[in-house]
KENU-567202 format. One line per 5 residues: number of its first residue (from 1); their letters; for each residue x, y, z of N, C-alpha, C. Coordinates in steps of 0.05 Angstrom, whole numbers, plus 5000, padded with zeros to 4 digits. Layout:
// residues N
NUM) a) X,Y,Z,X,Y,Z,X,Y,Z | ...
***
This chain:
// residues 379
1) xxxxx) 7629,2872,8929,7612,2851,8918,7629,2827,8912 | 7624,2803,8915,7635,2781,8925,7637,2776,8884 | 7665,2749,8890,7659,2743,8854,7658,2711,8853 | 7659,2700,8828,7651,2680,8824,7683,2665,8830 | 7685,2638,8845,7711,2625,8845,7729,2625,8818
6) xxxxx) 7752,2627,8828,7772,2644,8804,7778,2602,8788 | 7779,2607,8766,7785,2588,8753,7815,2594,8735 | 7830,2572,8727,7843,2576,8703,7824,2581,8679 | 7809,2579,8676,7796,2569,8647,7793,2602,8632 | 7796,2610,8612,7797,2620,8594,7763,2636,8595
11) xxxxx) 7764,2661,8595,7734,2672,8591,7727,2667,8559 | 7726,2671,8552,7725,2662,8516,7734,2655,8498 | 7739,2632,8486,7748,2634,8452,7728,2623,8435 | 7707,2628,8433,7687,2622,8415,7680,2643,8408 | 7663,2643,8375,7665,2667,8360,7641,2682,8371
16) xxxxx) 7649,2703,8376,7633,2735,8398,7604,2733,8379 | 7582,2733,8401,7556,2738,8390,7552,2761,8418 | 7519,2774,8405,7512,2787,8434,7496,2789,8442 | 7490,2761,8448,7473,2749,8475,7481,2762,8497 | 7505,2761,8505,7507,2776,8530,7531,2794,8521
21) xxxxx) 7537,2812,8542,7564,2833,8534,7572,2843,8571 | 7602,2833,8563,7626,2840,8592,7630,2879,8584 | 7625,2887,8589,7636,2918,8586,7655,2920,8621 | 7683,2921,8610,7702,2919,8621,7708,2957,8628 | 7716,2967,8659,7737,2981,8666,7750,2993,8687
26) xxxxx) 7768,3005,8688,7786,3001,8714,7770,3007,8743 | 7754,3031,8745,7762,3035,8765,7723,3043,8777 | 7713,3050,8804,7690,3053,8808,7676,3088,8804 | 7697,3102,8803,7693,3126,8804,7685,3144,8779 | 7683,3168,8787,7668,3187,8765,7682,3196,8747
31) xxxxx) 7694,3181,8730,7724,3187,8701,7704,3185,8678 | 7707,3197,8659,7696,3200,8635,7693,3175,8624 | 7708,3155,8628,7704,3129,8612,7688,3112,8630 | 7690,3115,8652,7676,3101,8679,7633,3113,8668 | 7634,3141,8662,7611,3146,8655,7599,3133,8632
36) xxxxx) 7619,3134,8617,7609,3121,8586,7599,3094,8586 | 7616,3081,8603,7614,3055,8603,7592,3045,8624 | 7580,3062,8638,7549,3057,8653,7538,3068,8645 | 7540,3085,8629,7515,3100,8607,7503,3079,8583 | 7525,3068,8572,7526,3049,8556,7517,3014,8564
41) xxxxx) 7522,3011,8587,7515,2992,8590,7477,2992,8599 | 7479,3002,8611,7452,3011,8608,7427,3019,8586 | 7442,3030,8567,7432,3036,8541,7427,3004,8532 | 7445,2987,8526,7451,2968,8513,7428,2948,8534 | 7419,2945,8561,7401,2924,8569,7372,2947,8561
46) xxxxx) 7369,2978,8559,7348,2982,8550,7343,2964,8513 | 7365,2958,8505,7350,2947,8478,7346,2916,8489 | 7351,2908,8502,7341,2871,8515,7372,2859,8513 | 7397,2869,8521,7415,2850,8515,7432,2846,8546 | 7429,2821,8550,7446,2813,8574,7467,2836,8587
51) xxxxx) 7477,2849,8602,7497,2863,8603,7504,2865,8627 | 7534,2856,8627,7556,2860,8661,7572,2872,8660 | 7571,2892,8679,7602,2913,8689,7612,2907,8697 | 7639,2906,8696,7666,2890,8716,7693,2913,8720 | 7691,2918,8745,7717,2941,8752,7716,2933,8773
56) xxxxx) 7747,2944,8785,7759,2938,8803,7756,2955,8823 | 7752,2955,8851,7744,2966,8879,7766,2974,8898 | 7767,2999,8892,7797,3011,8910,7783,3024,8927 | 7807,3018,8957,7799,3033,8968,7769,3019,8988 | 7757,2998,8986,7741,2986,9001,7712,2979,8979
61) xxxxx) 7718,3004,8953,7692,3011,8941,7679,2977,8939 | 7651,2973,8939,7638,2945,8935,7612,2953,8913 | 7617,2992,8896,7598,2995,8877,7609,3019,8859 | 7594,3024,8840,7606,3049,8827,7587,3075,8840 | 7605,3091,8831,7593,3125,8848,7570,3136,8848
66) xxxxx) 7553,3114,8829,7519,3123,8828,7511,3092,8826 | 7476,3099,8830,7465,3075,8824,7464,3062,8796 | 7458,3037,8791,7466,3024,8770,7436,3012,8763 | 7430,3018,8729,7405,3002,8731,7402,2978,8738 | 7387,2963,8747,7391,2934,8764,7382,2921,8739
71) xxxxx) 7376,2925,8717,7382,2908,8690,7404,2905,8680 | 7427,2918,8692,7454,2912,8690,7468,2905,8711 | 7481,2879,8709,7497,2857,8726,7520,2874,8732 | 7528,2872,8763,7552,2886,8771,7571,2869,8785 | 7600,2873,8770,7615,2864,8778,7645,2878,8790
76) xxxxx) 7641,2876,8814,7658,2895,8837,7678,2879,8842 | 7705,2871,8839,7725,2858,8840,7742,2879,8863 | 7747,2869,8888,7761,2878,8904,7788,2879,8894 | 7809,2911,8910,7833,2916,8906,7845,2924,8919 | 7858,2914,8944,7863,2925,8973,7885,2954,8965
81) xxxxx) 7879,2965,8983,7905,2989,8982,7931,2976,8991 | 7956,2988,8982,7973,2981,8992,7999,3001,8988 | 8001,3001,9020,8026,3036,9026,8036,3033,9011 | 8051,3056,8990,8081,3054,8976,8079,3035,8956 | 8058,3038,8943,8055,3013,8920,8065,3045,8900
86) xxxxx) 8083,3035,8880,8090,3056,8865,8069,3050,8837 | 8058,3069,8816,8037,3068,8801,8046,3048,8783 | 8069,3044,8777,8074,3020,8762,8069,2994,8778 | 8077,2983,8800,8063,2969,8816,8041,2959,8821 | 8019,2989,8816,7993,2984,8826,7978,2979,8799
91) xxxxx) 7996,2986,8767,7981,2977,8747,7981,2956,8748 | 7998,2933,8750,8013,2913,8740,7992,2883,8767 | 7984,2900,8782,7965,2882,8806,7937,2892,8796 | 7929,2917,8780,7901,2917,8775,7897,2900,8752 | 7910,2890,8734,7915,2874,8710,7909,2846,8723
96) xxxxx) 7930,2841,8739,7930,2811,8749,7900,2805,8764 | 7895,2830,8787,7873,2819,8794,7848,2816,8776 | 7842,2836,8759,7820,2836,8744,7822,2813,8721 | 7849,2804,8716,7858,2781,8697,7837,2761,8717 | 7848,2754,8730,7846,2735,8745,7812,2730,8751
101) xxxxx) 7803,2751,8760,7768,2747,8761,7755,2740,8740 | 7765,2752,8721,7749,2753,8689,7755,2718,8672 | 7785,2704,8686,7793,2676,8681,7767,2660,8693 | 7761,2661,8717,7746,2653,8727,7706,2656,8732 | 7703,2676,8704,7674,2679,8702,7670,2659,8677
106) xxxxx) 7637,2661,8688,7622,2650,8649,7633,2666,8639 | 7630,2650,8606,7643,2662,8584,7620,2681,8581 | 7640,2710,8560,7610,2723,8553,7619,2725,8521 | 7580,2734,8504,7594,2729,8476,7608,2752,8465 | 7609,2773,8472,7613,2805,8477,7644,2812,8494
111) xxxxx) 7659,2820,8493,7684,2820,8520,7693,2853,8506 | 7684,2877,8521,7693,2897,8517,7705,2914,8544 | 7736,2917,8530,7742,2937,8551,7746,2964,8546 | 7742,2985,8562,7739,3001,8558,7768,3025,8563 | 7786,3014,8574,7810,3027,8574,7842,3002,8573
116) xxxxx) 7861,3012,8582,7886,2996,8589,7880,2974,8593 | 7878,2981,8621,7882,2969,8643,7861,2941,8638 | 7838,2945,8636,7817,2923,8634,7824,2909,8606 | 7838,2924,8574,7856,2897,8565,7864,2885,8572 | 7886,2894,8587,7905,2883,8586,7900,2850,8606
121) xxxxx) 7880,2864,8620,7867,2840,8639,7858,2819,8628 | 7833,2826,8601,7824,2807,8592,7846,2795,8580 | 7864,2802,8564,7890,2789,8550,7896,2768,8573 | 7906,2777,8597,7905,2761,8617,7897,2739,8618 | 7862,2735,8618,7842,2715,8620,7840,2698,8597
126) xxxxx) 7858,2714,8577,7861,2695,8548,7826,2703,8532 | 7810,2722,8540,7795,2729,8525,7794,2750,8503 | 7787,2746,8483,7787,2757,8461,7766,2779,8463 | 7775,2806,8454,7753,2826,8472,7767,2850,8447 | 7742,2864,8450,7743,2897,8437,7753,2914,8458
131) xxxxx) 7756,2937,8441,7775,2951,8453,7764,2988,8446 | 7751,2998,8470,7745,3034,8457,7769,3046,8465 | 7782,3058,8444,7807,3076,8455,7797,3107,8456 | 7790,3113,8469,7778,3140,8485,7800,3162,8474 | 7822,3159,8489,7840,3177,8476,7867,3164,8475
136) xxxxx) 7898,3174,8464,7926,3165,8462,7927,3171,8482 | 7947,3166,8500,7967,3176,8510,7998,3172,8514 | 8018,3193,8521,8046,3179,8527,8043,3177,8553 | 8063,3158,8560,8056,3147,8586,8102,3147,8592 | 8114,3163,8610,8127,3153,8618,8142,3129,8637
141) xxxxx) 8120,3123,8657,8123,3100,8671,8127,3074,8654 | 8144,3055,8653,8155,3034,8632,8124,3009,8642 | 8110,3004,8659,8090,2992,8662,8075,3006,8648 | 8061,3021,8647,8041,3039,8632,8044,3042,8600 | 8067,3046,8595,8077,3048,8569,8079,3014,8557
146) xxxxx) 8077,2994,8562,8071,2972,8553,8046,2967,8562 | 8034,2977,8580,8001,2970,8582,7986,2982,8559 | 7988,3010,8552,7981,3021,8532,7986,3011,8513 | 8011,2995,8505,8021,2991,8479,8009,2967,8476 | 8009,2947,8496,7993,2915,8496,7956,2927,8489
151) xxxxx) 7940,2941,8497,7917,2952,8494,7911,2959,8477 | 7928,2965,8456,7921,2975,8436,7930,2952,8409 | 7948,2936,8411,7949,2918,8394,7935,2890,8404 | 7928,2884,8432,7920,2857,8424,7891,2843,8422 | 7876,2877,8429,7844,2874,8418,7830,2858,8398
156) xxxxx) 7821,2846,8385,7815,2845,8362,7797,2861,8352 | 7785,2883,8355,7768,2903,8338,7765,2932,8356 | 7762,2944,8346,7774,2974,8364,7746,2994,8342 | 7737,3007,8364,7724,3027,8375,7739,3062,8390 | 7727,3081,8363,7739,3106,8384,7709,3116,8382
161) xxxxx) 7711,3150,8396,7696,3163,8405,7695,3182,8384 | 7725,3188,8369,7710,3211,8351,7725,3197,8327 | 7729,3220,8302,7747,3206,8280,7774,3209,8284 | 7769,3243,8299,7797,3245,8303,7819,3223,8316 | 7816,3214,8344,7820,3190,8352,7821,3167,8333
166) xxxxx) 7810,3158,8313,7803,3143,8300,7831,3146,8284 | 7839,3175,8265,7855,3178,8248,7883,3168,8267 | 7888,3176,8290,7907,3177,8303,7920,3141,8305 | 7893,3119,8307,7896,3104,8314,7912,3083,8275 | 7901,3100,8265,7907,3093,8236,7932,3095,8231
171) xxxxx) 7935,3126,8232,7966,3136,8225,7986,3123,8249 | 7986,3125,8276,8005,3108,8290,8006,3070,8290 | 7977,3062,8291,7984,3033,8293,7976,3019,8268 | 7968,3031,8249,7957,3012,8222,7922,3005,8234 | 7910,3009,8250,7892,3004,8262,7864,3015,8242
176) xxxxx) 7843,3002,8239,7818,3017,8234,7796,3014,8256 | 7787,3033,8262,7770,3036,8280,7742,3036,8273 | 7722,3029,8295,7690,3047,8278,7697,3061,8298 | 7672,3088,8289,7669,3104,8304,7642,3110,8320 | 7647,3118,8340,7616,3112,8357,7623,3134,8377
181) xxxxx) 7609,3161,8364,7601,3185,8388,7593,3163,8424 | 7595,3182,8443,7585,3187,8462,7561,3194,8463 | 7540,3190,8484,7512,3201,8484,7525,3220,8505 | 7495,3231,8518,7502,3258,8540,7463,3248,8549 | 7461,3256,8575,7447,3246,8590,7424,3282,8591
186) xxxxx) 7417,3277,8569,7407,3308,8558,7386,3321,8573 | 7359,3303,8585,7347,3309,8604,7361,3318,8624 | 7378,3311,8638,7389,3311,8666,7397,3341,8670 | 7417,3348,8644,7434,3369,8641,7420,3393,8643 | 7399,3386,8621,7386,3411,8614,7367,3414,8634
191) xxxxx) 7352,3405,8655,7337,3410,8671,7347,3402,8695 | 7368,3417,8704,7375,3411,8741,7356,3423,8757 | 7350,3410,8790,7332,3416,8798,7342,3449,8813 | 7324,3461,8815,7337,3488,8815,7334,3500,8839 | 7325,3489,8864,7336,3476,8894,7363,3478,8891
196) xxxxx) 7376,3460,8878,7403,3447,8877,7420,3479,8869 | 7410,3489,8841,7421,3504,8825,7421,3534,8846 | 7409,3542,8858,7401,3562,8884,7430,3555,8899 | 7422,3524,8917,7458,3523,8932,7482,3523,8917 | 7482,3523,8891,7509,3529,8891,7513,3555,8890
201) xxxxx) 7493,3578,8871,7502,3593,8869,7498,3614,8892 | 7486,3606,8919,7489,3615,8947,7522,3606,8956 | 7529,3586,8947,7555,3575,8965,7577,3595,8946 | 7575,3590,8926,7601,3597,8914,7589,3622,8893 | 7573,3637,8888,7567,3671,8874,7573,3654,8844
206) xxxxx) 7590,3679,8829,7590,3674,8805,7613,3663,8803 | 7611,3636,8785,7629,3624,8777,7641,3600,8749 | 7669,3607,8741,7678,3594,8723,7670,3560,8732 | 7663,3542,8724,7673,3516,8721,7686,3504,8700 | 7700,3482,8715,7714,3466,8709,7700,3430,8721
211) xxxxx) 7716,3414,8698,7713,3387,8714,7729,3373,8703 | 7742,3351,8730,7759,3330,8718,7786,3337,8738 | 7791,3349,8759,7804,3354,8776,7826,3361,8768 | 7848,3366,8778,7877,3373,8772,7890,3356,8760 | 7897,3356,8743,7910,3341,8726,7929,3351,8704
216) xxxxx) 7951,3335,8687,7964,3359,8660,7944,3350,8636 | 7927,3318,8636,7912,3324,8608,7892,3340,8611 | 7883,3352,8635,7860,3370,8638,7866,3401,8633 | 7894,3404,8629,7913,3432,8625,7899,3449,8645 | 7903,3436,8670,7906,3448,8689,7917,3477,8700
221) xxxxx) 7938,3475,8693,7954,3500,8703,7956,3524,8677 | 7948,3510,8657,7939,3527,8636,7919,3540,8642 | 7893,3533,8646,7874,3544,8667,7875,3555,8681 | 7900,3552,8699,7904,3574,8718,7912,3604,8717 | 7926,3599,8697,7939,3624,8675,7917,3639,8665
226) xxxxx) 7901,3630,8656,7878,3639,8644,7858,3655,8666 | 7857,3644,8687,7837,3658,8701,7857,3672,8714 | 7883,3685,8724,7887,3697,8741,7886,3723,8716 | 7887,3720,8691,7884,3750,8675,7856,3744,8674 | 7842,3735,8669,7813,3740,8674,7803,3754,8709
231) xxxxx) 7810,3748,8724,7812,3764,8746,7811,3795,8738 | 7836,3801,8731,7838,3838,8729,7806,3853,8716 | 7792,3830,8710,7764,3844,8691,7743,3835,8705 | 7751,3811,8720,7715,3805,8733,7735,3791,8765 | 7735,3804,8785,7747,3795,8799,7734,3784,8821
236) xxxxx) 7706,3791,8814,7691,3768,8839,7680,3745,8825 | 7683,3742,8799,7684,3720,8782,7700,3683,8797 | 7698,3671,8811,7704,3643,8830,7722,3620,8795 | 7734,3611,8812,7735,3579,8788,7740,3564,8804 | 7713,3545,8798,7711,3532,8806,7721,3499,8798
241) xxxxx) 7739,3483,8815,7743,3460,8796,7733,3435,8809 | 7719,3414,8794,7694,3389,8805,7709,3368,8798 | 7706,3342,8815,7722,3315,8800,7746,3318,8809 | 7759,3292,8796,7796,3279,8803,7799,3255,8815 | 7779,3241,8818,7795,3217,8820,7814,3193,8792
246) xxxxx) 7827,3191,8814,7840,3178,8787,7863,3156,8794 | 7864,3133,8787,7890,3113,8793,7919,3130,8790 | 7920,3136,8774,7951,3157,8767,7958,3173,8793 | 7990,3184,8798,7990,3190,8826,7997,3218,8812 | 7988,3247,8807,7994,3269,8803,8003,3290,8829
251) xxxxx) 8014,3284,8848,8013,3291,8874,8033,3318,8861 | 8053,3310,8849,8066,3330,8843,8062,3352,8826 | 8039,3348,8806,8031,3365,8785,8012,3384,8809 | 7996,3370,8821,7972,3389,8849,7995,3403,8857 | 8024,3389,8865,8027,3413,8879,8040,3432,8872
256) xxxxx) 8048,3442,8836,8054,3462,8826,8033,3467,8814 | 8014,3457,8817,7977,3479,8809,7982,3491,8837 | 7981,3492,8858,7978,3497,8887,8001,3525,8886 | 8029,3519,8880,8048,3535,8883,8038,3560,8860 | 8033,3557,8836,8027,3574,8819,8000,3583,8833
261) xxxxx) 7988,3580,8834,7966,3603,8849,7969,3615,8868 | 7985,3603,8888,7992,3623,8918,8012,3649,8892 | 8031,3642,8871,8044,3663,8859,8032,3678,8845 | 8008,3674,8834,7986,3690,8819,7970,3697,8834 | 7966,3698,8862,7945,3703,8888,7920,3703,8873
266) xxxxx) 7915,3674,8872,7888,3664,8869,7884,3645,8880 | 7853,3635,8886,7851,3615,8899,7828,3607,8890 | 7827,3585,8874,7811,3573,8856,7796,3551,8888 | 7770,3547,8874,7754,3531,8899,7754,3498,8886 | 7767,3487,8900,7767,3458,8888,7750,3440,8905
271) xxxxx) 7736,3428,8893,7714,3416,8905,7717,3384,8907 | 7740,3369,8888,7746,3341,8899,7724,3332,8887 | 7712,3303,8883,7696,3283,8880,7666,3298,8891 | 7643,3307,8870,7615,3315,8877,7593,3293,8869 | 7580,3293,8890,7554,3269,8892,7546,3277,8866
276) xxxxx) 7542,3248,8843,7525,3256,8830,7505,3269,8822 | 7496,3259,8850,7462,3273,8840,7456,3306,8840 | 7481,3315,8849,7494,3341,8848,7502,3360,8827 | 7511,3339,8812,7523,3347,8784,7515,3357,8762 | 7488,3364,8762,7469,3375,8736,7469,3402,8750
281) xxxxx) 7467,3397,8771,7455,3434,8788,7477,3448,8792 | 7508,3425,8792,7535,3444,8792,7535,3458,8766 | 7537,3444,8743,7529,3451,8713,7515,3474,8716 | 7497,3472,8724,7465,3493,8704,7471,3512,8734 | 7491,3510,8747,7495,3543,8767,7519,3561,8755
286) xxxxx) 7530,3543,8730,7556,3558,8723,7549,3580,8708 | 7566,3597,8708,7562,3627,8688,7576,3625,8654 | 7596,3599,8665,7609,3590,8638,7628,3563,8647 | 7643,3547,8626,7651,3523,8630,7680,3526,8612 | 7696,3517,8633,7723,3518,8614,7736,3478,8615
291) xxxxx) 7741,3486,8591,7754,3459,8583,7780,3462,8560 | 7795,3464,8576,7826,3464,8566,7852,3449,8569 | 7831,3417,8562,7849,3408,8562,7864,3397,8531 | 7892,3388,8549,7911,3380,8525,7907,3353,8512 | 7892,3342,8522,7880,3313,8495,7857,3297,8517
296) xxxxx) 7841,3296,8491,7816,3288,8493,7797,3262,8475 | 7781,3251,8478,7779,3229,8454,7753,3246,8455 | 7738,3258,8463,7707,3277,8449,7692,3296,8470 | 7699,3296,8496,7695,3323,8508,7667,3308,8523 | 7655,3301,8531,7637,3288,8549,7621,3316,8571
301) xxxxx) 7637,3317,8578,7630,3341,8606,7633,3361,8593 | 7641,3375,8567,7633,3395,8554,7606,3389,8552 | 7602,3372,8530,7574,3368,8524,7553,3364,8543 | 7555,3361,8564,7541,3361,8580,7537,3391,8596 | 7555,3406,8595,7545,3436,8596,7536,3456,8576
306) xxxxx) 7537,3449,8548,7527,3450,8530,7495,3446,8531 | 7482,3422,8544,7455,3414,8554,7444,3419,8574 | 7458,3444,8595,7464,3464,8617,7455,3479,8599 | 7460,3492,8580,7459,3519,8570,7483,3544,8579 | 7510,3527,8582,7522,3541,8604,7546,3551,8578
311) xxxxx) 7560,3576,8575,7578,3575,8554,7606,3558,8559 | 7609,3548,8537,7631,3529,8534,7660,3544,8516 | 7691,3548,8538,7703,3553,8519,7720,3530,8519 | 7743,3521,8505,7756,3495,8501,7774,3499,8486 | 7791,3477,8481,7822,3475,8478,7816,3480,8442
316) xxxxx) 7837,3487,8430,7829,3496,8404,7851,3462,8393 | 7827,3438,8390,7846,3415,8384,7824,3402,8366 | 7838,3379,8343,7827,3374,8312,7799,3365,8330 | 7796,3334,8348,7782,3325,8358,7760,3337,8370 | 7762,3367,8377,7740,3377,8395,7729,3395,8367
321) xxxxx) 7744,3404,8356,7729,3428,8324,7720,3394,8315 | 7723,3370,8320,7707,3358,8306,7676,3357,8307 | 7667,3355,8338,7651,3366,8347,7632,3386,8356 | 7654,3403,8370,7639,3421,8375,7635,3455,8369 | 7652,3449,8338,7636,3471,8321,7615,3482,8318
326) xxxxx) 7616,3515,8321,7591,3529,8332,7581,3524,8346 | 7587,3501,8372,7572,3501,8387,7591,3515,8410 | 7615,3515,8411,7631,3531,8428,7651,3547,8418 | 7667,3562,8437,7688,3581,8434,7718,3558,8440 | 7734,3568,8420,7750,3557,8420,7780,3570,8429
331) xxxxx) 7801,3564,8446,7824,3575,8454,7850,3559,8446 | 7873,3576,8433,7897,3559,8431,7922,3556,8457 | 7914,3584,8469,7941,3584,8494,7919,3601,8529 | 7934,3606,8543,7927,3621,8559,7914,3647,8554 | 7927,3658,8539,7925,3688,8534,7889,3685,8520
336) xxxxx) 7896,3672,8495,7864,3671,8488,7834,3659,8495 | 7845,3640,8518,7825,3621,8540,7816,3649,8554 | 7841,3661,8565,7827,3686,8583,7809,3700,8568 | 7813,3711,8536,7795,3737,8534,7769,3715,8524 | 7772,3695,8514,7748,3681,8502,7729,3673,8524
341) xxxxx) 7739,3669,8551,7719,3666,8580,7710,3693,8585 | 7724,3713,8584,7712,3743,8580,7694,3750,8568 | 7697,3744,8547,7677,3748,8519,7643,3729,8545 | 7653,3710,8540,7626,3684,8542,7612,3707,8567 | 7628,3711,8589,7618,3718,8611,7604,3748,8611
346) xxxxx) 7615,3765,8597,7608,3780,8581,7586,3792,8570 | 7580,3776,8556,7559,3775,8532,7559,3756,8525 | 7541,3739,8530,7532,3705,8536,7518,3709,8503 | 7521,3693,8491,7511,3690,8459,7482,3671,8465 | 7453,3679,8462,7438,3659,8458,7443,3639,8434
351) xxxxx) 7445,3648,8412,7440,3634,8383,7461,3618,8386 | 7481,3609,8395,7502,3595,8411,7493,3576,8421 | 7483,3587,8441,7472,3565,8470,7456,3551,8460 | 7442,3558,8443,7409,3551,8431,7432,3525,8408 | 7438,3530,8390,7462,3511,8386,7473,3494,8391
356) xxxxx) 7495,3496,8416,7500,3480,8435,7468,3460,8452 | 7454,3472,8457,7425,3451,8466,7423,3436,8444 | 7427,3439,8418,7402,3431,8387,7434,3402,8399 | 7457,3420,8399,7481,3392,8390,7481,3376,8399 | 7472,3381,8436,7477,3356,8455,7445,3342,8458
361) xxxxx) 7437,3351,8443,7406,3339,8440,7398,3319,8429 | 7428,3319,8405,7429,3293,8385,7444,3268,8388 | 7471,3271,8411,7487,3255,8417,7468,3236,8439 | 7457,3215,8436,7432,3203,8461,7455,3174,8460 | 7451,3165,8486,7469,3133,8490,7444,3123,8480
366) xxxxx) 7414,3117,8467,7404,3097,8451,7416,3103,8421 | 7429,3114,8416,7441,3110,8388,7456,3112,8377 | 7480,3107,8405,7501,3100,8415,7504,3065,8419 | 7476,3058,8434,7479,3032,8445,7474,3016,8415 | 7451,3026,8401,7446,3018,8375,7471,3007,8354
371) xxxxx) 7492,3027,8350,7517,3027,8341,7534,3008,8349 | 7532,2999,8376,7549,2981,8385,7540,2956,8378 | 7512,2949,8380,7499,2930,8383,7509,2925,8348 | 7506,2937,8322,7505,2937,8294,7543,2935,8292 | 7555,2942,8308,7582,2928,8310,7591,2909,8319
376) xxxx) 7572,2896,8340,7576,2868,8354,7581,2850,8327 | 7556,2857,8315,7538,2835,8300,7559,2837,8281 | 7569,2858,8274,7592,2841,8248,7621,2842,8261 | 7628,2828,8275,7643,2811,8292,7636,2779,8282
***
């Protein structure tokens, strides 16, 4: 999608109203913040408020991975590939280019980004913009590690997902945050079309899921550990893992997930990037849902199998017991991920599940979008 001629001029310095709102982020694909931030934008033109997405297009993309309500303005900023661009490289050009587009739009009264990378951009454009920090991370790459560190101080008002996140942002940067849950797309989850729910569980029998692809914050290979002793008890039991795209280059982490399973003779079914419209009936065909990863800002795709009805076990971490107490099983290492997926698969707990439905029933993006809108305003 084509953009407006790039200007010097500054996207904003006048004091933020929200008449309109920029919801800023990196990339077009299916990442937990990529969801939030079209869930949300959307939410926010269902209450009547101007609203434009702006991310950057790798790879040829000219949209994001689903349709977009057409009451929200899209903005597709091209980002050519380029061989042997090392990830520090390719941060340091998604900054400039998305700087550079966002210099050259109307001002908006609203300028929110939703990760790094899209601060650091607007900093770029010299616009003054909010900032949701989803989750910390360390970042060894010396580009990344000042992108994160610039993202997080030169916001002027910051937004997390849970408190935990929130405390983190306190105790490391002096920072106060509000806090503003995630919604979960509760219809969708809880009623996949069951056509859909039939092919999966024709393609692939009974099976563990997973989502968010290979990765170490997804504790990937921890996962892996976990299901090859879950094996010895349910051995036609599948794990299945959905999702992975991602700017970061993990080529090397895939390929000691890859090496450790040929050594555990398992072979987990990885499914890469799934059509949306796919994704409720992958959910509601699972027998159970593992989520173990090592940091998180509030679990999204839990909750959303949670509204599956599907059992949920997960990383035993402050941010997720913030949430999702009683509504899931909780694990600290391998050893206890395995027997706690046992247990679920097992002897599936209704009064649980029934739980888990009541929890993700209450997290809705209208009152989510509500929250944001009642944070604009005291700006």
């Amino acid at each position: 999608m084509p953009t407006e001629p790039m200007t010097t001029e500054p996207m904003s310095t006048e004091p933020m109203t929200t008449d309109e709102v920029a919801l800023l982020t990196y990339s077009t694909k299916p990442r937990g913040g990529v969801v939030h931030t079209l869930a949300l934008a959307e939410a926010l033109a269902e209450l009547g408020v101007a609203v434009t997405v702006w991310s950057l297009g790798r790879g040829g993309d000219t949209g994001f991975f689903r349709a977009v309500d057409p009451r929200v303005s899209v903005r597709v900023v091209p980002l050519p590939e380029i061989d042997g661009e090392t990830v520090g490289e390719r941060v340091l050009r998604s900054i400039s280019v998305l700087g550079a587009a966002l210099a050259g739009a109307r001002p908006a009264g609203i300028v929110h980004a939703q990760d790094c990378i899209s601060a650091n951009a607007a900093a770029t454009a010299s616009a003054r913009c909010v900032r949701t920090v989803h989750h910390l991370d360390r970042f060894t790459t010396p580009e990344l590690a000042r992108c994160h560190e610039r993202a997080i101080r030169e916001p002027s008002a910051h937004v997390c997902v849970s408190a935990a996140v929130a405390a983190e942002l306190r105790e490391g940067w002096g920072i106060e945050a509000a806090v503003i849950p995630n919604g979960v797309d509760f219809d969708r989850f809880a009623t996949p079309d069951p056509a859909g729910v039939a092919a999966w569980r024709a393609r692939l029998g009974d099976y563990l899921l997973a989502v968010g692809g290979i990765e170490p914050r997804k504790g990937s290979l921890e996962l892996l550990d976990a299901y090859a002793a879950l094996r010895r008890s349910r051995p036609d039991t599948a794990l299945v893992i959905g999702g992975g795209e991602t700017v970061f280059d993990y080529r090397d982490y895939r390929a000691a997930f890859h090496a450790r399973a040929a050594a555990l003779g398992v072979e987990p079914v990885v499914l890469g990037p799934v059509p949306d419209e796919d994704m409720s009936s992958l959910f509601g065909a699972a027998s159970a849902f593992a989520f173990p990863s090592v940091k998180e800002g509030f679990g999204l795709a839990a909750m959303e199998a949670l509204a599956a009805g599907v059992p949920v076990v997960m990383s035993d971490l402050p941010v997720l017991r913030e949430t999702f107490s009683g509504a899931a099983a909780f694990a600290a290492d391998p050893t206890a991920l395995a027997s706690a997926l046992e247990r679920a698969l097992a002897h599936p707990d209704p009064a649980r599940a029934r739980r888990g439905r009541a929890l993700a029933r209450r997290y809705t993006w209208s009152a989510a979008a509500a929250a944001h809108l009642a944070f604009y305003a005291g700006l």
